[in-house]
C-alpha positions as CSV (number, residue, x, y, z in Angstrom):
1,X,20.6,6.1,-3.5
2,X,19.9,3.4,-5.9
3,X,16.9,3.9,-7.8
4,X,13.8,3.4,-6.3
5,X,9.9,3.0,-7.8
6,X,6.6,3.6,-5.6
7,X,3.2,1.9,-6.3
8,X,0.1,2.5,-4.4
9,X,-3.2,0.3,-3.9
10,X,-3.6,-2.2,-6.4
11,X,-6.5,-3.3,-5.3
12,X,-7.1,-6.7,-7.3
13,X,-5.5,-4.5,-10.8
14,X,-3.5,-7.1,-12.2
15,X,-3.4,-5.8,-15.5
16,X,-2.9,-2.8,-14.7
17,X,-0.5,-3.5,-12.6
18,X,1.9,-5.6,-15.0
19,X,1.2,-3.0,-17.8
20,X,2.5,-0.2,-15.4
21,X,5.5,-2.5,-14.3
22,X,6.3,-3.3,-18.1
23,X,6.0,0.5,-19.4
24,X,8.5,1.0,-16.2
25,X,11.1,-1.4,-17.5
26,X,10.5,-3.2,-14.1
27,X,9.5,-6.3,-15.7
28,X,9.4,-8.2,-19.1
29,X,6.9,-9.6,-20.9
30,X,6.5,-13.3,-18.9
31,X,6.7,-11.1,-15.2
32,X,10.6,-11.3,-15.3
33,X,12.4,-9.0,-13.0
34,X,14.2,-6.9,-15.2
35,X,15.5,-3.9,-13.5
36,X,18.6,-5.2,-11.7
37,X,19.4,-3.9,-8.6
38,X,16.3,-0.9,-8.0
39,X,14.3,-0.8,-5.0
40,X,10.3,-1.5,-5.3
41,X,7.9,-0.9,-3.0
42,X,4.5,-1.8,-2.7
43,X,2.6,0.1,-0.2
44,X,0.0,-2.3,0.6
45,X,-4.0,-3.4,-0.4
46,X,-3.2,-6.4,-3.2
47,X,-6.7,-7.5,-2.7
48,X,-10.3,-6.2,-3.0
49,X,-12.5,-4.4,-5.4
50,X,-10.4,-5.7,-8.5
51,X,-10.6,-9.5,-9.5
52,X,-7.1,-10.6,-9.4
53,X,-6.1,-10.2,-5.8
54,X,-4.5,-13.6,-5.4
55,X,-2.8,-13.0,-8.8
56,X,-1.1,-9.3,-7.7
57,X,-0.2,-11.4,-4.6
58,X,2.1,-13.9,-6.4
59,X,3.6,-11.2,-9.1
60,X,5.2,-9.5,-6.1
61,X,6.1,-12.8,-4.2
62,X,7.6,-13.7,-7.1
63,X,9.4,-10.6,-8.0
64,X,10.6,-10.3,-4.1
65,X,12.6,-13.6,-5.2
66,X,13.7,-12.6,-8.1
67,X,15.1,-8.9,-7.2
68,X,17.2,-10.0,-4.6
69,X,19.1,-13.1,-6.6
70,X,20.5,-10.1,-8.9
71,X,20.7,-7.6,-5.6
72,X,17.8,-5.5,-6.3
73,X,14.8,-5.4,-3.5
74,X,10.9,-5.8,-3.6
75,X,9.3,-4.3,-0.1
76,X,5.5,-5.0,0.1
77,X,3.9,-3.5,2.9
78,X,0.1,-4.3,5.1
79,X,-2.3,-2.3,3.8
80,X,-5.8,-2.6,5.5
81,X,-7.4,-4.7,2.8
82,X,-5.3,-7.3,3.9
83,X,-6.3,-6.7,7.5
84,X,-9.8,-7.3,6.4
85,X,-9.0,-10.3,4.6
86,X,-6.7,-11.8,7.3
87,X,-9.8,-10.9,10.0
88,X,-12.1,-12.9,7.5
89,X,-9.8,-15.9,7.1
90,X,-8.9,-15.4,11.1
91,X,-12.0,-16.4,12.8
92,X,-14.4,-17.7,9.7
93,X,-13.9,-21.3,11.4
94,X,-14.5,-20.2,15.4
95,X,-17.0,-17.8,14.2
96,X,-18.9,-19.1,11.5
97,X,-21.9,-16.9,11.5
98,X,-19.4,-13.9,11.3
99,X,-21.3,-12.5,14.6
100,X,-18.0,-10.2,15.2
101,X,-19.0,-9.2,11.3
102,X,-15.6,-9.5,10.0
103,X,-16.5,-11.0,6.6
104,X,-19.3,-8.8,6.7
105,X,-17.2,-5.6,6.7
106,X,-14.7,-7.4,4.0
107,X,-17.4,-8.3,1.5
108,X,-18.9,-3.9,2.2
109,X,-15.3,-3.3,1.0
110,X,-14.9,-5.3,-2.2
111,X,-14.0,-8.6,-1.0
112,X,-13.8,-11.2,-3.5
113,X,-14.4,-14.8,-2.4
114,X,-12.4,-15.8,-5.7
115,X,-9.7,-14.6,-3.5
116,X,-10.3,-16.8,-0.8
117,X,-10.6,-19.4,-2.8
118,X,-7.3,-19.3,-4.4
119,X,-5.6,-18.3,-1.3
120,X,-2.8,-20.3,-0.8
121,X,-0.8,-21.4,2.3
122,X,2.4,-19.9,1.1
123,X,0.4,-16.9,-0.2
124,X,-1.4,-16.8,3.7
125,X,2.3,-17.1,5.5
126,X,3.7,-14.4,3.2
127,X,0.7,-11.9,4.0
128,X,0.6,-12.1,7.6
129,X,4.5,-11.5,7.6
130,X,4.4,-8.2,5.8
131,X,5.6,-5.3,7.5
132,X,3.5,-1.9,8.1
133,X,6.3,0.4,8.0
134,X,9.6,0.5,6.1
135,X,12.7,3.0,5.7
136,X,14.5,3.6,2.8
137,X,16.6,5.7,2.3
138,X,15.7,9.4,2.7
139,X,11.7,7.9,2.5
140,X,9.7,6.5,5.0
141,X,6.9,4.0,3.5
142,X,3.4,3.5,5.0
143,X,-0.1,2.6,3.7
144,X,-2.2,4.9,5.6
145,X,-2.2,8.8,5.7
146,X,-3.2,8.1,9.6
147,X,-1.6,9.0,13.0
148,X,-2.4,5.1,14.3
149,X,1.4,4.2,13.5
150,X,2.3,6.9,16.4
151,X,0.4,4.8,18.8
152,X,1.6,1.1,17.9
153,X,5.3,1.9,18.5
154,X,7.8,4.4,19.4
155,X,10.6,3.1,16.8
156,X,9.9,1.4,13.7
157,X,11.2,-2.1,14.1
158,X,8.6,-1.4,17.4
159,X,5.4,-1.1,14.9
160,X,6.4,-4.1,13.0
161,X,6.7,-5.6,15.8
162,X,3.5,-4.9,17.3
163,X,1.6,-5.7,14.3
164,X,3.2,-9.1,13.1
165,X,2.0,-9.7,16.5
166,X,-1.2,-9.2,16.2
167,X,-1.4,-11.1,12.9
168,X,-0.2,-14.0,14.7
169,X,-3.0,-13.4,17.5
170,X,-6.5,-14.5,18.0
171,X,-7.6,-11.6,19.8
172,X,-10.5,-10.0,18.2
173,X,-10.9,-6.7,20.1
174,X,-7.4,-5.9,19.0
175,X,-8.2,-7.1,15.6
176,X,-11.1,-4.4,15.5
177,X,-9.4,-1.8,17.6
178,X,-6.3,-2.0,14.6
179,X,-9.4,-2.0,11.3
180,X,-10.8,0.8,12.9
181,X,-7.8,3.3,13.0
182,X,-7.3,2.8,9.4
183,X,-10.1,5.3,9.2
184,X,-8.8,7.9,10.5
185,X,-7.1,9.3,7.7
186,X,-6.2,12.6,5.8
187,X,-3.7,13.4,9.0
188,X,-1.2,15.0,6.7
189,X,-4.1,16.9,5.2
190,X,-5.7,18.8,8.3
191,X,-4.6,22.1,9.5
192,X,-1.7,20.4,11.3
193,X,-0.8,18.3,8.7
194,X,3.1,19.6,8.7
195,X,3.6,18.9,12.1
196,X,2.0,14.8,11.9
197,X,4.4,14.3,9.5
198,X,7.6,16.0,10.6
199,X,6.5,13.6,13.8
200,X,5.9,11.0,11.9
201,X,9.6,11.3,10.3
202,X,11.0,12.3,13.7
203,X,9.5,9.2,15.2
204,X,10.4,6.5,12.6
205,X,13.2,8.3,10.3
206,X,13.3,9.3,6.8
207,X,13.2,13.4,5.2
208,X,9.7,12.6,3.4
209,X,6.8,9.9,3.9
210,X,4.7,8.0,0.9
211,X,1.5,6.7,1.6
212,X,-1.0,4.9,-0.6
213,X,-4.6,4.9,1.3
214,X,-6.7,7.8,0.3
215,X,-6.9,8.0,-3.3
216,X,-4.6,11.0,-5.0
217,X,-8.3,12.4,-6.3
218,X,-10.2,11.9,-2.9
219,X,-7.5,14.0,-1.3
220,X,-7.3,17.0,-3.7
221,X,-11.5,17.2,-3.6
222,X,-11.0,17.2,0.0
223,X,-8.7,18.9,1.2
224,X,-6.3,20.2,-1.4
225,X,-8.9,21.9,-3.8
226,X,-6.9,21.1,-6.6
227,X,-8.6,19.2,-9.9
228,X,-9.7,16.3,-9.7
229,X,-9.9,15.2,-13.4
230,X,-6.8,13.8,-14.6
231,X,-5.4,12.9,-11.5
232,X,-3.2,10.7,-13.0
233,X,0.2,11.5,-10.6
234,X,1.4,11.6,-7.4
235,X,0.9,14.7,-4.9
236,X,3.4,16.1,-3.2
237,X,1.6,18.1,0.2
238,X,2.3,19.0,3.7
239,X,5.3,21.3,2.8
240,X,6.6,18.5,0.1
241,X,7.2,16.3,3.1
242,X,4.4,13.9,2.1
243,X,4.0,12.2,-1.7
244,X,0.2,10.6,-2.2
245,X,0.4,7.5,-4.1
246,X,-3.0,6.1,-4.3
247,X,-3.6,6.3,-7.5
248,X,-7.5,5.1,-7.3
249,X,-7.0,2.4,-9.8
250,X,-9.8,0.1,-8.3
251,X,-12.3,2.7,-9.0
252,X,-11.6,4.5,-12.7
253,X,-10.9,2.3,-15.6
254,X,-8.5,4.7,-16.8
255,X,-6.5,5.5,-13.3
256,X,-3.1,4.0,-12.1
257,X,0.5,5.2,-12.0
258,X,3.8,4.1,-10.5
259,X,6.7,7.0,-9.3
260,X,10.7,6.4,-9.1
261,X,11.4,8.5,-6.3
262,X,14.3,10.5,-5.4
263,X,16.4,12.3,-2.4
264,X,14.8,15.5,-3.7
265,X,11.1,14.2,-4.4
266,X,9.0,12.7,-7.4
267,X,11.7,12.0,-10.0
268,X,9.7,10.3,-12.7
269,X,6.0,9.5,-13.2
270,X,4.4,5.9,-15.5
271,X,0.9,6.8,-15.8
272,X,-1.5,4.0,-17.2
273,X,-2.6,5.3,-20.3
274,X,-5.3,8.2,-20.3
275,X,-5.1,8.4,-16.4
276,X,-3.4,12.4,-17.4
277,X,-0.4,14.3,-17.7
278,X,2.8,12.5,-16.4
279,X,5.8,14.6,-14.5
């Protein structure tokens, strides 16, 4: 298994997120893909809450090119930031006074209209291709600590299907129905936890799942009654079949990390600096 590095929500971080990449030895200082051929994978929500959505956007569009001309590989995933945005941009024209209150629930969630703004065609096109779920190697890759995938597919390739579909579509029920099950999260969490994600893996493949989603500090306040200060790595839970990445770097100034993950679990840990202890 070649080597392979995990990031969580970005959320807008661009900073953040190029300091992280740098201290990594993913990238060089002008945003040069430097790290011949590793796997990176994004899991999803570029945009929101931080400034620089469009900016994270084009780092990882560019490093997807990049990567793969010395045979390394950048996977990005749909996180549901970029549902929200995709609903706002969707039907702001046939529904300009946002009566199904798509922009209204984008702007509640730290839309930026900078964002908008900035938005490009080729930026659009490459957001409403990305995938929601992705294999590789022993690790199966989603945004969400949620069951929904279980109902959009029974194979992988069946999800992806499903949902470039439906970013393609104009229906707005299904729009809503697919925002909504984002919230059901913690599934890995909850007393049968063990069991959503061995079905989870069963269903789509991989040993062990990352997820981004529910912030690393969220989830050990709720759930894991671990500490919360400090959270500054990712947790393994659910019988060390599931790795939280979400870092929460969108909401503390001093939060972010990015993991190289291996066939045996959490390998090596870049924290942003002061964010805590690093494995």
């Amino acid at each position: 298994m070649r080597e392979l590095w995990v990031i969580g929500d970005i959320h807008g971080s661009y900073g953040k997120l190029r300091s992280m990449l740098l201290r990594a030895g993913l990238i060089d200082f002008d945003g040069g893909w430097t790290a011949g051929d590793a796997q990176l994978v994004f899991l999803g929500d570029y945009v929101d809450r931080g400034p620089r959505g469009v900016e994270v956007i084009r780092l990882i569009r560019s490093l997807e090119v990049q990567a793969t001309e010395v045979g390394g590989q950048v996977t990005a995933l749909l996180g549901n930031h970029e549902v929200m945005f995709l609903a706002t941009l969707m039907f702001r024209h046939t529904d300009p006074a946002d009566t199904l209150g798509f922009r209204d629930y984008w702007l509640s969630n730290g839309g930026q209209d900078r964002d908008l703004a900035l938005l490009d065609p080729g930026d659009l096109a490459w957001l409403e291709a990305r995938p929601a779920l992705a294999l590789i190697g022993s690790w199966l890759m989603v945004h969400a600590d949620s069951p929904m995938y279980l109902r959009l597919g029974e194979t992988l390739e069946a999800v992806n299907a499903h949902v470039h579909t439906l970013m393609q579509g104009r229906d707005a029920n299904a729009w809503g129905t697919f925002l909504n099950a984002f919230a059901d999260r913690f599934a890995f969490a909850l007393n049968n936890g063990e069991k959503v994600a061995r079905r989870m893996l069963a269903t789509f493949g991989g040993e062990r799942l990352a997820h981004g989603h529910t912030p690393v500090y969220v989830l050990l306040d709720e759930y894991l009654h671990g500490p919360t200060l400090g959270a500054g790595a990712p947790i393994p839970y659910a019988g060390r079949l599931c790795v939280a990445m979400d870092s929460g770097m969108a909401y503390r100034d001093e939060a972010g990390f990015i993991a190289r993950l291996d066939d045996g679990g959490i390998a090596e840990v870049i924290s942003n600096p002061g964010s805590g202890p690093a494995y």
